[in-house]
VMD Tcl script that draws the C-alpha trace (Angstrom):
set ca {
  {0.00 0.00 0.00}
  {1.00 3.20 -0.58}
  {0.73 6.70 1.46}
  {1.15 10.02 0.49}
  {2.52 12.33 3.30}
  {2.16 16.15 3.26}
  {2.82 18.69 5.83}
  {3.12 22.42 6.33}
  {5.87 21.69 8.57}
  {9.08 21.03 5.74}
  {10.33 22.67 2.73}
  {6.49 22.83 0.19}
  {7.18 20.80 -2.49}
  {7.75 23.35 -6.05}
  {6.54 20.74 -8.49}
  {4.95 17.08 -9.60}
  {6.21 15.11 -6.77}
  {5.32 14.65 -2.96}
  {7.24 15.11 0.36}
  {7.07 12.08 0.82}
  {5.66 8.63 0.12}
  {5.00 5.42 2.34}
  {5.49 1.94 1.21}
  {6.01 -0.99 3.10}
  {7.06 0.72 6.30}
  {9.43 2.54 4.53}
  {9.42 6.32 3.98}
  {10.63 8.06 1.10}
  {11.61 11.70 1.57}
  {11.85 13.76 -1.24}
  {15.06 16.57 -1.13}
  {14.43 18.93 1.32}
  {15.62 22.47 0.50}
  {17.19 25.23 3.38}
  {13.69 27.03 3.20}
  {11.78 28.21 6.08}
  {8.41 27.08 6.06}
  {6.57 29.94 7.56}
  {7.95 32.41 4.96}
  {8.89 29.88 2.12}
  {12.34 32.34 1.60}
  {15.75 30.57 1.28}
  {17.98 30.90 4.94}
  {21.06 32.59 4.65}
  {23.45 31.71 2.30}
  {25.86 29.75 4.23}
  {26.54 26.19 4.36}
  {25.88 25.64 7.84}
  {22.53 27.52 8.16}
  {21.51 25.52 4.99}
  {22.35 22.35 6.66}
  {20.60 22.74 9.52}
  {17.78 24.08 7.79}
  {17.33 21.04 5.50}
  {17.51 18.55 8.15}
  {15.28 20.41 10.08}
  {12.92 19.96 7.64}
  {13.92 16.30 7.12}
  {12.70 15.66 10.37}
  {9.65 17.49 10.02}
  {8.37 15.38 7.07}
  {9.93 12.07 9.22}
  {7.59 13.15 11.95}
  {4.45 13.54 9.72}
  {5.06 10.32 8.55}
  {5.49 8.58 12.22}
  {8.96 8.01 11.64}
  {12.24 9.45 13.51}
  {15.91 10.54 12.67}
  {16.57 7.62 15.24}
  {14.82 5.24 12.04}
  {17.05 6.70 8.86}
  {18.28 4.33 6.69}
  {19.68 6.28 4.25}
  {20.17 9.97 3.12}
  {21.51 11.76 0.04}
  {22.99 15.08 0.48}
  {23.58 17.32 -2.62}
  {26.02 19.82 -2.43}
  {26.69 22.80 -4.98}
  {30.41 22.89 -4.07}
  {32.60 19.76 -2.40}
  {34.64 22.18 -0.62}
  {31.68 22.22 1.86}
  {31.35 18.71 3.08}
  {33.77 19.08 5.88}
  {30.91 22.09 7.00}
  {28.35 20.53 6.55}
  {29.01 17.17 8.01}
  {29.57 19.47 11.09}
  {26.13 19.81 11.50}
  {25.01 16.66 10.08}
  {26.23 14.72 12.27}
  {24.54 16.72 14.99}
  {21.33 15.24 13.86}
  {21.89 11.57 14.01}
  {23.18 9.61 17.64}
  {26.54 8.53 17.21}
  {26.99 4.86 16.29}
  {23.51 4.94 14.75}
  {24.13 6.92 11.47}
  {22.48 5.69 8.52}
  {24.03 5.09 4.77}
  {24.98 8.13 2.85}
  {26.06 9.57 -0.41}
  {27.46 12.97 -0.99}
  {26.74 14.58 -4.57}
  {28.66 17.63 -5.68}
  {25.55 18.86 -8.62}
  {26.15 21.99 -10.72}
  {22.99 23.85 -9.36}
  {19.74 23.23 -6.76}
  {16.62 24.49 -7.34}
  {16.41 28.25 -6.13}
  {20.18 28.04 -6.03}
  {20.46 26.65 -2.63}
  {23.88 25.29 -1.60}
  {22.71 22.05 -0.13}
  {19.39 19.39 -0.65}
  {19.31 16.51 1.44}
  {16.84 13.49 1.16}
  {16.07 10.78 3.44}
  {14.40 7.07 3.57}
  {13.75 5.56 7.02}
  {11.44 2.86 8.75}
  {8.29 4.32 9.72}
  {5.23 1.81 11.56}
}
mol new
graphics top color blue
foreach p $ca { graphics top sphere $p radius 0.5 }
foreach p [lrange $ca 0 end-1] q [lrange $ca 1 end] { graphics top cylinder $p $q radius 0.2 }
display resetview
C-alpha cells in the first residue's frame, strides 16, 4: 500500500512530486531544501545555516510520517560545491546519535533548485 505524506511543517514541495511517500514501512523523503516554512524564503546563504535548515525539515516530514531521525536508513545530500562537506558534516552529524548513522552519499551537482547550496533526502522505517 502506498501513502502520500504532506505537511506544512518542511520545505512545500515546487513541483509534480510529494514530500514524501509510504510503502512498506518505509518512507521516502523527497530533497528537502534550506527554506523556512513559515515564509517559504531561502535561509542565509551559508553552508551551515543551509544544513541545519534542511535537516530540520527532514525531520519534520519524518515526523508527519510517524517516523524518527533515530529510524534513517539512508540519506543523500547534494552539495553545490565539495569544498563544503567538511561544514556541513559538522552539523550533520549533529542530527543523528553517534553509532547509529544511517548510509549516505554525498553529490557535488552543478545547481539546486532556487540556487540553494545544499538538498538533502532521506528514507527511514516508519510503523
Amino acid at each position: 500500500m502506498k501513502k502520500i505524506v504532506c505537511t506544512t511543517n518542511g520545505s512545500a514541495s515546487i513541483g509534480p512530486y510529494s514530500q514524501a511517500v509510504i510503502g512498506n514501512n518505509i518512507v521516502f523523503i523527497s530533497g528537502q531544501l534550506p527554506v523556512d516554512r513559515t515564509t517559504g524564503a531561502v535561509v542565509e546563504n551559508e553552508i551551515k545555516a543551509q544544513t541545519y535548515k534542511c535537516l530540520e525539515n527532514v525531520k519534520a516530514v519524518l515526523e508527519a510520517s510517524g517516523s524518527s531521525m533515530d529510524l534513517v536508513l539512508k540519506t543523500t545530500v547534494f552539495l553545490s560545491n565539495m569544498d563544503d562537506f567538511a561544514a556541513m558534516n559538522e552539523v550533520y552529524q549533529e542530527f543523528f546519535n553517534e553509532g547509529n548513522y544511517p548510509a549516505r552519499s554525498t553529490i557535488q551537482v552543478s545547481r539546486l533548485p532556487k540556487d540553494v547550496l545544499i538538498e538533502i533526502e532521506a528514507s527511514a522505517l516508519c510503523y
